[in-house]
VEXDRENLUM-58001 format. One record per residue (C-alpha): x, y, z. Coordinates in steps of 0.2 Angstrom, whole numbers, padded with zeros to 4 digits, always signed. Layout:
% residues N
XYZ;...
% end
This chain:
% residues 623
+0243+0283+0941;+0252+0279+0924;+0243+0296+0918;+0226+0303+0922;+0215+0316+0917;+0205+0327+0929;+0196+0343+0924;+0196+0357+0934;+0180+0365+0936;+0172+0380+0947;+0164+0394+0948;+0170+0411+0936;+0184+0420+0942;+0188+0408+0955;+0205+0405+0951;+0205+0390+0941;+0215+0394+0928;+0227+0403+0938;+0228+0387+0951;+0233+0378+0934;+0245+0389+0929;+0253+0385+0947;+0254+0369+0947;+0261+0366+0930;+0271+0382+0924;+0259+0381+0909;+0246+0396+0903;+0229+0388+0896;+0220+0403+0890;+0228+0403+0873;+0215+0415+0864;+0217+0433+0861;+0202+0434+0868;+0204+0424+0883;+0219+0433+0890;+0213+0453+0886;+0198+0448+0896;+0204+0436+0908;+0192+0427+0905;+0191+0408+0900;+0179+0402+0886;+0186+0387+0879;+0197+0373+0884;+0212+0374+0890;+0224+0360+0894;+0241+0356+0904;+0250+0343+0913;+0262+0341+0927;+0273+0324+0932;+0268+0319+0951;+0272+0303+0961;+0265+0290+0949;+0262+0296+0935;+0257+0311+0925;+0241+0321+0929;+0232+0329+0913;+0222+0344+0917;+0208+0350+0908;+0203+0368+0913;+0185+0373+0909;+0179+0387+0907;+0166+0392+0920;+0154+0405+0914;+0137+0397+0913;+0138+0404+0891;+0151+0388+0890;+0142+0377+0900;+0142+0365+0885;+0161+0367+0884;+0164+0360+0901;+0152+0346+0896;+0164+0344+0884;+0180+0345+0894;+0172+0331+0906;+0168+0319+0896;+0183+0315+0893;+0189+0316+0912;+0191+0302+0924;+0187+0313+0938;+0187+0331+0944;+0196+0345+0953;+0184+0359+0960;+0190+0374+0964;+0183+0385+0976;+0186+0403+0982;+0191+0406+0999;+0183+0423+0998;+0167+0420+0988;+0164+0402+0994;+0151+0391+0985;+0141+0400+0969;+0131+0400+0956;+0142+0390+0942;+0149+0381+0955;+0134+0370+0960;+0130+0368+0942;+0146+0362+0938;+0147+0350+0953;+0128+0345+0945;+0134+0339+0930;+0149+0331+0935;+0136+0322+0945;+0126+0320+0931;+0141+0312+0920;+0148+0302+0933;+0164+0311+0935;+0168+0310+0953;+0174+0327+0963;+0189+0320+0972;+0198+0335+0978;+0191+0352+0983;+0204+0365+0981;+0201+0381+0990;+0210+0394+0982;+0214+0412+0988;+0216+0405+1005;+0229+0417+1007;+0216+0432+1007;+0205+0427+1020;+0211+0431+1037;+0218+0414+1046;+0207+0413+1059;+0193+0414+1047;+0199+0399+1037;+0193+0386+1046;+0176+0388+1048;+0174+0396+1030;+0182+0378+1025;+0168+0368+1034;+0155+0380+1028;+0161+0375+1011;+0160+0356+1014;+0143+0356+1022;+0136+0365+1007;+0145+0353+0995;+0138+0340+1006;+0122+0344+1001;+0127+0346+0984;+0131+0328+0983;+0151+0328+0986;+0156+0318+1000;+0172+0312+1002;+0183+0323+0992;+0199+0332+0999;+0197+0349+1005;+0213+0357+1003;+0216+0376+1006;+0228+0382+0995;+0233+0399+0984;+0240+0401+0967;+0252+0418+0970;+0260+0414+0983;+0277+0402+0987;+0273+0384+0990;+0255+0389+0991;+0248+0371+0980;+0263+0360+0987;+0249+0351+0998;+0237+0350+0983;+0248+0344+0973;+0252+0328+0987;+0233+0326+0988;+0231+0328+0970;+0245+0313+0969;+0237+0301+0981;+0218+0306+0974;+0220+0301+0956;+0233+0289+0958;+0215+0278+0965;+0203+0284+0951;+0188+0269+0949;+0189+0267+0930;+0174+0274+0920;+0165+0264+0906;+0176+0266+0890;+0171+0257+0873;+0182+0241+0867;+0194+0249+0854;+0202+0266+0853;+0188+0283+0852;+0192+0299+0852;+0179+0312+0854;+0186+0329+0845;+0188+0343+0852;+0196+0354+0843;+0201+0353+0824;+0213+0363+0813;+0226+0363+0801;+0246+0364+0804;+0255+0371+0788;+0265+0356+0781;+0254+0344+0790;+0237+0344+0787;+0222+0342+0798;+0225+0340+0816;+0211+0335+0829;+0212+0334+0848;+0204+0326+0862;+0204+0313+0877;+0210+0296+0870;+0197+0284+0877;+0195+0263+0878;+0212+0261+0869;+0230+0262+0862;+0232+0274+0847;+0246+0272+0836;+0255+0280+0821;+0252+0272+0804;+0233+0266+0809;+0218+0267+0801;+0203+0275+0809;+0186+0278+0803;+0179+0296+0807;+0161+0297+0811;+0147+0299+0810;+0154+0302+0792;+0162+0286+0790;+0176+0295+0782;+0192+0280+0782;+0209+0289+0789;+0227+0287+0793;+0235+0293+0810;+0250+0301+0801;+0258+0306+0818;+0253+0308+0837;+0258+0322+0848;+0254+0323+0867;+0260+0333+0882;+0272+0344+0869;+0281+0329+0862;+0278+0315+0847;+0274+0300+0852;+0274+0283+0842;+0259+0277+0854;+0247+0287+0864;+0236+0276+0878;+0218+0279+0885;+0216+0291+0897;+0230+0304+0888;+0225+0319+0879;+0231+0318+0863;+0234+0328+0846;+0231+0318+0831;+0238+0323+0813;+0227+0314+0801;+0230+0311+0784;+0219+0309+0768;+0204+0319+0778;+0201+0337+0773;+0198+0349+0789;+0179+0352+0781;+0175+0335+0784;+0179+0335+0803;+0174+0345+0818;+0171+0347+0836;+0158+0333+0841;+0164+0322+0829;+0173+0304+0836;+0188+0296+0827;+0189+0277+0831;+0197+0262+0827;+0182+0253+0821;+0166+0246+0832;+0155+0260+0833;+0142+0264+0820;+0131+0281+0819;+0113+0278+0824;+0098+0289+0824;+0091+0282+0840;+0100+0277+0858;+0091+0269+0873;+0097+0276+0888;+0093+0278+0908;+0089+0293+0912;+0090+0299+0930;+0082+0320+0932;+0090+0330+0944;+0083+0334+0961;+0087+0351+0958;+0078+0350+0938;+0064+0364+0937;+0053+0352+0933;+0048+0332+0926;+0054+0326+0910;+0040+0323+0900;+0037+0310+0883;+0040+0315+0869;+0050+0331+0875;+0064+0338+0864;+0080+0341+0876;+0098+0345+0870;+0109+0331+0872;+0127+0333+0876;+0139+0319+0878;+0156+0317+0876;+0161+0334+0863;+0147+0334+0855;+0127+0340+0858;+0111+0338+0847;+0093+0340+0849;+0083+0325+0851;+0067+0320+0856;+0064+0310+0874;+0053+0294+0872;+0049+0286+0888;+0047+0269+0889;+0027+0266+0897;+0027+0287+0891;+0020+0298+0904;+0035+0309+0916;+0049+0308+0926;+0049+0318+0942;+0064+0328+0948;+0073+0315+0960;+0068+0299+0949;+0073+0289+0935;+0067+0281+0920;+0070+0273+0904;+0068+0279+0885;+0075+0281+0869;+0083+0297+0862;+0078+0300+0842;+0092+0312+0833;+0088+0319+0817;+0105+0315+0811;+0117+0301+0813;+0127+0301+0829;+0138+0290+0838;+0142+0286+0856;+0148+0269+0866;+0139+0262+0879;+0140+0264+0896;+0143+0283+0891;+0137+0298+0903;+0126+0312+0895;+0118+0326+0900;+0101+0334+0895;+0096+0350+0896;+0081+0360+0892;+0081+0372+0875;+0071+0387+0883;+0076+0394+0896;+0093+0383+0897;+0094+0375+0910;+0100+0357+0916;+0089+0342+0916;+0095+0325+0918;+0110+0312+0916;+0106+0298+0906;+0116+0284+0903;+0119+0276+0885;+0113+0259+0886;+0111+0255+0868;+0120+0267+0856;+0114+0257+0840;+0097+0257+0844;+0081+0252+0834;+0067+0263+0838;+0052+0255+0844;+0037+0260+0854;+0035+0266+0873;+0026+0251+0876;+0039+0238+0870;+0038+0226+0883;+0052+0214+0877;+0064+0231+0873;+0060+0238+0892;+0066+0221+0897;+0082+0222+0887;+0085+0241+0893;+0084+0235+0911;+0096+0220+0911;+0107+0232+0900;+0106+0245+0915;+0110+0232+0927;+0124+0222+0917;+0119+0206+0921;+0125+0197+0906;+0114+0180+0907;+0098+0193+0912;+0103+0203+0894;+0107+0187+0884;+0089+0180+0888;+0081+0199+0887;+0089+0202+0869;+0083+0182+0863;+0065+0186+0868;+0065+0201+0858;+0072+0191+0843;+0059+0177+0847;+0070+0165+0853;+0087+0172+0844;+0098+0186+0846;+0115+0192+0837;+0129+0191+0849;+0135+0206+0841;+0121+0215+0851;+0124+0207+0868;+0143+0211+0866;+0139+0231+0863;+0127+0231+0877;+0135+0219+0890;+0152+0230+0885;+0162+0216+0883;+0177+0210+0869;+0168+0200+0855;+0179+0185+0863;+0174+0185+0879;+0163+0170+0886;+0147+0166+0884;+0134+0168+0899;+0129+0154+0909;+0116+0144+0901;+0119+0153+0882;+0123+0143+0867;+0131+0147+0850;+0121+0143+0835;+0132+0151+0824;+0146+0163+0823;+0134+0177+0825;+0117+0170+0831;+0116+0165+0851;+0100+0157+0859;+0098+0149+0876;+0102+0130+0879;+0083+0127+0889;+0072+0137+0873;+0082+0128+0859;+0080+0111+0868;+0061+0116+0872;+0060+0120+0853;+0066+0104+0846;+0055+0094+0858;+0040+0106+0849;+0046+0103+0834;+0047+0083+0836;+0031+0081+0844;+0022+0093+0830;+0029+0082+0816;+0021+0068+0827;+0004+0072+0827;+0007+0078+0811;+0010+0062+0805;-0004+0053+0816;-0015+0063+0807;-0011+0061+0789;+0002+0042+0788;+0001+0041+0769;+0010+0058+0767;+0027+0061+0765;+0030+0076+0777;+0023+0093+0782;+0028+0107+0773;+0041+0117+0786;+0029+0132+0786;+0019+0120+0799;+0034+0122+0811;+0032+0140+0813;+0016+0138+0823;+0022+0127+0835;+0031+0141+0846;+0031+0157+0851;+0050+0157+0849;+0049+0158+0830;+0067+0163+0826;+0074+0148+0833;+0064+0135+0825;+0075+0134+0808;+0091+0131+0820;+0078+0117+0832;+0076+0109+0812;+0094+0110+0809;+0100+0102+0825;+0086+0088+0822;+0091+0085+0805;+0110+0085+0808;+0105+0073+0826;+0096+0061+0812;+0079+0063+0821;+0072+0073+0805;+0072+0072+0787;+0072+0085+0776;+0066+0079+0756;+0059+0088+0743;+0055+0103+0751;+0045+0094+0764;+0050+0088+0783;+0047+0074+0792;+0055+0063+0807;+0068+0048+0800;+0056+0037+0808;+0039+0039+0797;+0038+0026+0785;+0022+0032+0776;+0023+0015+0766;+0018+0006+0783;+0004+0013+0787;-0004+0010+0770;-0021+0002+0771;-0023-0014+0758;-0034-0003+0747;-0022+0011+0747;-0009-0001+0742;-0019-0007+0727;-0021+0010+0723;-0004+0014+0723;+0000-0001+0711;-0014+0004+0701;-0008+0022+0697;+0008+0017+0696;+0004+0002+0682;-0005+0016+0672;+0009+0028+0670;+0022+0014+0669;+0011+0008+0653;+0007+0025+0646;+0026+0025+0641;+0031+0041+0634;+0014+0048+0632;+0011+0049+0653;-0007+0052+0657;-0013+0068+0664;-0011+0068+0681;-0030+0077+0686;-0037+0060+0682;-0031+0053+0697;-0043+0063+0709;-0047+0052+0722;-0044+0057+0738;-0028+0048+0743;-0021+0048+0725;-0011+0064+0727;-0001+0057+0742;+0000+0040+0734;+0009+0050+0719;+0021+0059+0731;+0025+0044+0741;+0031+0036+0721;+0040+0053+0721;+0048+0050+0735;+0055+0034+0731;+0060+0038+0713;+0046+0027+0706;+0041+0041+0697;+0049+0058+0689;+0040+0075+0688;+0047+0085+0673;+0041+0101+0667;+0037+0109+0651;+0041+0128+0656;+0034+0134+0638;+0018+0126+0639;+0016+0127+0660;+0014+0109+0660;+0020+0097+0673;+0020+0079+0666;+0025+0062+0675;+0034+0049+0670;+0039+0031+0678;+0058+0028+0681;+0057+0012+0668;+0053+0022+0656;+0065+0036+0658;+0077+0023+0658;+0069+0016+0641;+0069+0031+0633;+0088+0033+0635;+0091+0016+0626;+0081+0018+0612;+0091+0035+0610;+0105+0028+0612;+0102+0015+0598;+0094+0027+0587;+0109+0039+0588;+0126+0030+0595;+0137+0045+0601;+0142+0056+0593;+0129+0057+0581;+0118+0072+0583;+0097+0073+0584;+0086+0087+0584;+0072+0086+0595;+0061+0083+0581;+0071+0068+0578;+0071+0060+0597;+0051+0064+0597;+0048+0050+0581;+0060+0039+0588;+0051+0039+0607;+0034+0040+0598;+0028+0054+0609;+0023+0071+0606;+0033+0089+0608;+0022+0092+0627;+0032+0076+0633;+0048+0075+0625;+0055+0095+0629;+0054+0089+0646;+0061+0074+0643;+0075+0080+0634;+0078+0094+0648;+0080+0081+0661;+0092+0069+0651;+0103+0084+0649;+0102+0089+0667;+0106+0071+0671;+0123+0074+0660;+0116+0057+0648;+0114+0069+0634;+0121+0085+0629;+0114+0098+0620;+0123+0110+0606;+0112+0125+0599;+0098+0116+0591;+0104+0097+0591;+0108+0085+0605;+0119+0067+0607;+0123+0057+0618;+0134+0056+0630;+0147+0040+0628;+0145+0033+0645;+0163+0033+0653;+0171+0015+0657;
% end
């Protein structure tokens, strides 16, 4: 136990804070408030150095008012201290906060059972099994039940042994990837700005680095660091932590809020598993709104249940929870849910996905995602999260949801299209085979053409997001060409497969532009049924030039010969670097102004001439 933080929760005026204030020398009520009463309502925080390590302690308050306050406190924890009076024994706000620590995965370790010293000795024992048998029932098994008392000499020396050998063993909890700090509290300090506190989580923080506050996305500096009572150059996870931020205004942070170093987004809508309590006063219903607490903050959202209907008290589900403003959380990160009238607690959930995208209760392929993200099975998530995206999915989103670090392996059995796209090995493979055999039969179907147009690809498969990268592998393998907007396999040779009388055909077509020179005939004369293919296949080959004339919304043919013709006579008409107007090239070609534009166009686009305001010359060819 490097350090650890435990939260000490129980019912009111069992002693916690006192207990606290016994094992560290420290006082946590710090309010006005707080101490005229005796009462705690907010936060309070100490430390003490043990074998090990150094053990944070985060006293909650334990009214059932501040509920949300101790929600707060134990998000943050890594496990819990219960405290339990010896006199009174198990009440009220101590089964709900032993519930919600349930509910938030923060496992009871240790039971302290203070005031020991005020129960007769005899009667200690069996009020100590009394007390475990009703935690029992409660759910807390295993913890330590240590007797103990606050006001009296060596009175938490074994607690403090148990305490020790407890939280030097504490299971790690889910965490995000990079530094998050869910605020707690936020003030200013004269001289120093804006300072905001809370329970480091997932990483290192240091002095000099930027951090984005959210769900603002307000950019920050850490301008100095402060934990246990002392400045610190580096604060790790699992510390509680006072940060001094610079360039942020204390109205633009608050309790709820998350400073981190980059990673999280806010959303509107998370998926989560839920489990309802078996002590819930009734199902969780579609569509319900519920408060939602998690880590220091709580918002109201709307439930939706994926398949709708209800979960029962004792069951579990999953669903979507829909904010009406921007939040932020990690995944893997415990929440609680509570009902708005009469309070009362719900459920736990889980955050599966805290970037979701909404979809509907019946999303079949975003259920399938939900439930390989609950289990973790990152092969189960990767193929989930590509049948959603029809065949391709971001690896951005399998990294968020699996919890992993973006450089971490991939699954077995997943491939890389790209630095952000991932898809499996068997669909992409399954995809290019589709893709070749369609062009086959496309192909048998119509020789003489050229290619299909790629739209054709899109209906060969139902994993439609991976057939551009199925092309792209195929073109780059060789097996597919790509040419003039059309795809075909390297292997067609339409040219082959013409008949005799298509070849003639072809000839005759050709001889007829060839001869028309630089007045082309119109291409809608040449309407008989293979003419159009017989034209692209010339296309194709260079045999002939399509140019257009953008002013007159003309598109006009011309044969390479006489392209290349054209650029003579030019040429000896005007020897560089004599300029010509385009009046001056159209007597010199013969043609007419619906030809030579065009013509023109493309020898500038060829670089053969180059064109000045109104006039043009030639180019003088380099040697």
């Amino acid at each position: 136990m490097t350090s650890a933080c435990v939260i000490v929760i129980g019912h009111v005026d069992h002693g916690k804070t006192a207990l606290v204030r016994a094992l560290t020398g420290m006082e946590t009520d710090r309010l006005a408030e707080e101490k005229a009463r005796g009462l705690s309502i907010a936060l309070g925080f100490a430390h003490c150095e043990m074998a090990g390590g150094t053990l944070d302690l985060i006293d909650a308050p334990g009214h059932e008012d501040f509920m949300r306050t101790m929600v707060s406190g134990a998000s943050g924890a890594q496990g819990a201290l219960l405290v339990v009076s010896a006199v009174d024994g198990v009440a009220a706000q101590t089964r709900e906060h032993v519930q919600i620590a349930r509910l938030l995965q923060v496992p009871v370790a240790v039971v302290a059972v203070s005031k020991a010293d005020l129960l007769p000795e005899a009667a200690l024992p069996a009020r100590l099994a009394e007390i475990e048998d009703t935690l029992a029932a409660q759910g807390v098994t295993g913890a330590d039940v240590v007797p103990c008392s606050a006001t009296t000499a060596g009175g938490t020396d074994h607690l403090r042994q148990v305490l020790a050998r407890r939280f030097n063993a504490l299971p790690a909890r889910a965490a995000p990837m990079g530094a998050f700090l869910p605020v707690d509290r936020a003030f200013t300090l004269a001289g120093r700005g804006t300072v905001v506190t809370g329970t480091l989580l997932g990483g290192a923080l240091a002095v000099g680095e930027a951090l984005t506050v959210q769900p603002s996305g307000v950019v920050t500096v850490v301008r100095g660091l402060q934990s246990r009572g002392a400045a610190r150059a580096r604060v790790a996870a699992g510390e509680r932590v006072a940060v001094n931020l610079r360039g942020i205004a204390l109205e633009d942070i608050a309790r709820g809020d998350v400073i981190s170093a980059g990673g999280q987004a806010a959303t509107l809508c998370m998926d989560v598993s839920l489990t309802v309590s078996d002590t819930a006063p009734r199902p969780v219903k579609h569509m319900q709104e519920l408060r939602v607490l998690w880590g220091t903050a709580h918002e109201v959202a709307t439930l939706r249940l994926m398949g709708g209907g209800q979960v029962a008290p004792g069951c579990a589900g999953l669903g979507q929870v829909r904010f009406t403003r921007p939040v932020v959380g990690f995944a893997g990160q415990a929440a609680v849910l509570r009902q708005l009238s009469p309070a009362a607690t719900l459920a736990g959930a889980v955050i599966l996905d805290p970037q979701a995208t909404a979809v509907g209760a019946g999303d079949r392929r975003r259920l399938a995602v939900m439930q390989a993200a609950q289990q973790q099975d990152g092969t189960a998530l990767a193929a989930a999260l590509c049948a959603q995206g029809r065949g391709v999915a971001l690896w951005s989103d399998l990294v968020r949801l699996a919890r992993c670090d973006a450089t971490a392996a991939l699954p077995t059995g997943v491939m890389r299209l790209s630095p952000e796209h991932i898809a499996l090995a068997d669909d992409l493979n399954a995809v290019q085979a589709a893709v070749a055999e369609v062009l086959q039969r496309f192909h048998t179907d119509h020789p003489i053409k050229q290619g299909a147009a790629p739209a054709l690809l899109q209906q060969v498969t139902p994993l439609r997001g991976l057939v551009p990268f199925a092309q792209a592998a195929l073109v780059k393998a060789g097996e597919v060409v790509l040419c003039d907007g059309l795809v075909s396999l390297a292997r067609h040779d339409p040219f082959a497969a013409l008949a005799p009388h298509q070849v003639a055909r072809l000839t005759e077509i050709e001889e007829s532009i060839r001869a028309g020179c630089n007045t082309p005939p119109d291409l809608r004369q040449f309407d008989a049924p293979d003419d159009a293919d017989l034209i692209a296949l010339m296309v194709a080959q260079g045999r002939l030039v399509p140019l257009s004339n953008i002013a007159l919304k003309q598109q006009v043919v011309f044969h390479e010969m006489t392209i290349g013709q054209a650029q003579r006579t030019l040429a000896a008409a005007f020897p560089p670097p004599t300029a010509f107007t385009t009046s001056e090239a159209r007597t010199a070609l013969g043609t007419s102004r619906k030809f030579i534009v065009p013509l023109l166009e493309h020898l500038d686009a060829q670089g053969i001439t180059l064109r000045d305001n109104d006039t043009r010359h030639m180019v003088k060819p380099a040697h």
